[in-house]
N, C-alpha and C positions, 0 to 999 in steps of 0.2 A: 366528444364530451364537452367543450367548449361550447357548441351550440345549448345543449341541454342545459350548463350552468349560467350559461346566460338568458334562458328561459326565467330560469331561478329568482336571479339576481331581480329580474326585471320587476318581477312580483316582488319584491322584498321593497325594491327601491320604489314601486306604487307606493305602497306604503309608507318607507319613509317620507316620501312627500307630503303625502296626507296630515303628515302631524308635524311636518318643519314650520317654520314660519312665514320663510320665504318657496315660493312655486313658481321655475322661469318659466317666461313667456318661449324661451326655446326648446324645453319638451315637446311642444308642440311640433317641431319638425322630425322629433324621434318618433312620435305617436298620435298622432294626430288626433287632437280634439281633447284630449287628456287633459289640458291644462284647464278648461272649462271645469270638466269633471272632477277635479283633485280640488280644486278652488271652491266647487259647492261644499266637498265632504268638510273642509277643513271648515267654513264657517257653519257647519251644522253638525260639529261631530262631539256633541255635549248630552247624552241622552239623561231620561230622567234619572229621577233618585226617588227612593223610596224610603222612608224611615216613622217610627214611632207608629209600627201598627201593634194596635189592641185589640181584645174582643170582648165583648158583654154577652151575657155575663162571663165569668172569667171559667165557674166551673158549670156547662150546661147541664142541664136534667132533661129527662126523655121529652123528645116532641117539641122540647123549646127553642125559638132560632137564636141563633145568634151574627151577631152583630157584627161584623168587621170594619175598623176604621183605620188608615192609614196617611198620611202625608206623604204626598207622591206630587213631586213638580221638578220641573228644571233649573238649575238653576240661573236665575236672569243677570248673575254678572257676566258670564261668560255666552249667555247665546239669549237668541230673540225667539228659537223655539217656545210650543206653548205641551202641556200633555194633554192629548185629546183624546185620550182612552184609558180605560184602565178595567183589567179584571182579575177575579180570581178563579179559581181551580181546584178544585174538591175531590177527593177520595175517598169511599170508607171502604175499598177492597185491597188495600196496603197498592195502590197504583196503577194497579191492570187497568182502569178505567178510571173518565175525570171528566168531573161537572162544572160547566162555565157558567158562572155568574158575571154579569156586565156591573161597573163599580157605579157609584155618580158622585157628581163633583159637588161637594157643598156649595149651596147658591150664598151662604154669607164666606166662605173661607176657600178660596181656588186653592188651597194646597192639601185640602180635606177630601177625601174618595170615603166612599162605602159602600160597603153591601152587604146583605145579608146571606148567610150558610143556613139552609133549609132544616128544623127540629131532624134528629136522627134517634134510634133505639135508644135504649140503655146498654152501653157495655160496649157501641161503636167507637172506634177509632175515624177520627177525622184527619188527614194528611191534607195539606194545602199550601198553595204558595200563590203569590200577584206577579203581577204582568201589565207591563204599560208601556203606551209606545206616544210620540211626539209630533209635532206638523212639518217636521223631514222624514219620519220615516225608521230613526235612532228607535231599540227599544231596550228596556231593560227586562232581566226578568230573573227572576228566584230559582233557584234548582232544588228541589224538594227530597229528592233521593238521588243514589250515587248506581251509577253501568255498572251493571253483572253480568253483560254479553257483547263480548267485542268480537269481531266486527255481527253486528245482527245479519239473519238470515230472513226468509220468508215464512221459514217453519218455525225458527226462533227469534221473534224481533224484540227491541230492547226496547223495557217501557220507560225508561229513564233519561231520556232525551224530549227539549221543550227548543218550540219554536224559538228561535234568531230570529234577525230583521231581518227584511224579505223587497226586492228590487221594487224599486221605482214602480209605480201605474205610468203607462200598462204592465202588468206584471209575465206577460206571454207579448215577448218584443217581434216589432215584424222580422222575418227570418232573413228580409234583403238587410236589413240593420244590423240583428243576431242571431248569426246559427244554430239552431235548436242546439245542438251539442253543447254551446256554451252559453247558452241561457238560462240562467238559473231560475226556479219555480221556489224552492223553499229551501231556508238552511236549520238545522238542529243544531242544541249544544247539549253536552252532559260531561259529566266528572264520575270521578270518585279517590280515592286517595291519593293513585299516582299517576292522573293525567287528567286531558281534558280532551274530550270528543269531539267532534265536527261532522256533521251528515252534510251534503251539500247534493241537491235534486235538478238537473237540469230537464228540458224539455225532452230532450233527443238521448243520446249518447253517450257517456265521459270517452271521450276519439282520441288517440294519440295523433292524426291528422297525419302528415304526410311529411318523408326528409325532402321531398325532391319530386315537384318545388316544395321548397321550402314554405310549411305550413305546419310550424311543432305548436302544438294547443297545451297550454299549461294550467291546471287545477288549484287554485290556493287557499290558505284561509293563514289571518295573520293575528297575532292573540297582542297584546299592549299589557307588561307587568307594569304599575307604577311601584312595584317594590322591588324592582330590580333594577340595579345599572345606578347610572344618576337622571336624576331629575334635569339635571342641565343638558344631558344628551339621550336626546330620546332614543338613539340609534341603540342606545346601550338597555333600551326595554321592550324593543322589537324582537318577540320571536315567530319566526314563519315555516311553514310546510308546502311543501309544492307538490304534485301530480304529475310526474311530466313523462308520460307513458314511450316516449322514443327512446327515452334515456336508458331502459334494455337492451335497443341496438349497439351502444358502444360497452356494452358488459356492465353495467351498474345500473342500481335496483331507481327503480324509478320513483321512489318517493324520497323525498329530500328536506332535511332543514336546513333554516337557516337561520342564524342568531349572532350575537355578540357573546365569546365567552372573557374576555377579560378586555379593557379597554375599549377601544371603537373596533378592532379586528372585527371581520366580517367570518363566521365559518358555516362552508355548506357540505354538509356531510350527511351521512345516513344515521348518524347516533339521535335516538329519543324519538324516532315517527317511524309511523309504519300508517301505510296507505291500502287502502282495496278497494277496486271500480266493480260494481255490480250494474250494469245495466246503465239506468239513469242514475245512480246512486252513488257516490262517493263517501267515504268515511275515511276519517282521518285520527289520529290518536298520537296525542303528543305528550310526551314525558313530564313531568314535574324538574326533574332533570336538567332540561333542558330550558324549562318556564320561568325555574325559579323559586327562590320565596317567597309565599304571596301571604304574609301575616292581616292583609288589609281584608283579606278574600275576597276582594273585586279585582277583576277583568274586564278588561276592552276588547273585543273582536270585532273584525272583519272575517265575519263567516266565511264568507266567498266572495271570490273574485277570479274570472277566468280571462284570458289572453291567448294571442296567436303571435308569434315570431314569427318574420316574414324575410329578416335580412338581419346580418351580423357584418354583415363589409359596410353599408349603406345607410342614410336616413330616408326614408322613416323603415326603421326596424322592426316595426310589427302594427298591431292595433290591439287596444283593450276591449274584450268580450262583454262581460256584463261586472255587474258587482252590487252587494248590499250594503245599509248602510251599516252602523253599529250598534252592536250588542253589548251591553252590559251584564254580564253574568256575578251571580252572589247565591253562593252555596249556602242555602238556610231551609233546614228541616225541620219544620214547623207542625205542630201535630194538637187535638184538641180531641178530650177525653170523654164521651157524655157519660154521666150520672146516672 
């Protein structure tokens, strides 16, 4: 069991790092190459914002477009990020299906996107939400509607899940680098009252890897409450899940959280997640419970991020897999009526 929670741990403590302020130079001999790696996210780890989007007209009439305009940037006290994308996403089947429109950046006001929603019938329902990502990688994006099928199947999939940030380019890493297994290709987020989802899509396999030798492969994704805990320690608004598919072998269930429940205490337990590997596919679903109150309704995740332990006596203890950057999630159900 100690192997396995130190799987855990290890992923939690990526994390912390990511958002401390200081990152030693001696990680690097627990993990080699890590310190690079923690040190880009933490100076990149500010994705956009979105706010004061309108539409014209306000109430549409059949066949007439409309307009969307929004302020969507980064903000530039805290990062040298720029946003270099931005779109929206349309429904008028309540979700089953969604139309991308590409936004454009006002050429007098860089903080102005628009586009247009194409005239629809009389009597349509428009559902919609924006999406924008940054020159790291960071993205934000709107959740429009809330999971009614956990965990989705092939036969029943969930249409309530929207792209997370997605690895580094190249986004198919060479496999002498990263093991298809833990190569992530694309991450999902979704909600609904009493959690928050994670799909995480690797190239190959979600593998529980091997005890002996030692090669435990671990699954994560880690969520940032800023309404939880204190603002002075972030330790205290880290909540995390892990995958750690060995962790059956010593009789306990193989998905894991891990969070602070009162002060800086660390606790890894099986309360508020629940994990399933389907192939390439992971899903994860984490409790409200366990997240918190989140009266601001924004989240930070790290979708994904995978690892291998290699040594528990020894430095270097393992190597970090892959990982994305951050997600900013904001549950906002946005709808437009035509006339």
């Amino acid at each position: 069991m100690k192997k396995i929670l130190f799987v855990c741990l290890s992923l939690f403590l990526f994390s912390l790092q990511v958002f401390s302020q200081e990152i030693p130079d001696s990680l690097d001999r627990a993990v080699p190459g890590v310190v690079k790696v923690l040190r880009d996210i933490q100076a990149t780890m500010y994705p956009p914002e979105i706010h004061k989007v309108s539409i014209s007209p306000e109430k549409p009439t059949e066949n007439e477009d409309i307009e969307v305009v929004a302020e969507i940037y980064n903000d530039w006290n805290v990062t040298d990020d720029e946003t270099v994308e931005a779109y929206i996403y349309y429904s008028t089947d309540e979700g089953k299906s969604w139309e991308e429109v590409e936004m454009e950046q006002d050429g007098n006001d860089d903080k102005k996107w628009v586009a247009v929603i194409p005239g629809q019938k009389s009597g349509t329902k428009i559902i919609y939400y924006l999406t924008a990502s940054d020159s790291s990688g960071n993205v934000i994006t709107e959740l429009p509607c809330k999971v009614t099928n956990w965990p989705p199947t092939k036969e029943k999939p969930e249409l309530c899940l929207f792209k997370g940030a997605k690895d580094d380019d190249p986004v198919d890493d060479e496999a002498e680098l990263i093991k298809d297994d833990l190569d992530i290709m694309e991450t999902y987020v979704g909600y609904d009252d009493d959690a928050i989802y994670l799909k995480t899509v690797v190239q190959g396999k979600v593998d529980q890897g091997s005890a002996s030798p030692m090669k435990i492969n671990a699954y994560a994704g880690i969520i940032l409450n800023p309404d939880k805990g204190s603002a002075s320690n972030i330790l205290t608004q880290l909540i995390g899940a892990a995958h750690a598919p060995l962790a059956k072998m010593a009789g306990y269930d193989p998905c894991l959280s891990i969070y602070t429940r009162t002060g800086s205490d660390i606790v890894v337990g099986q309360e508020g997640v629940s994990c399933k590997a389907d192939e390439s596919n992971l899903y994860i679903r984490i409790d409200n419970s366990v997240i918190g109150k989140n009266p601001s309704k924004k989240l930070k995740l790290i979708s994904g991020v995978t690892a291998t332990v290699t040594s528990i006596s020894s430095e270097p203890y393992g190597q970090l897999g892959d990982y994305v950057r951050l997600t900013t999630i904001v549950p906002n159900e946005r709808e437009i009526n035509v006339e």
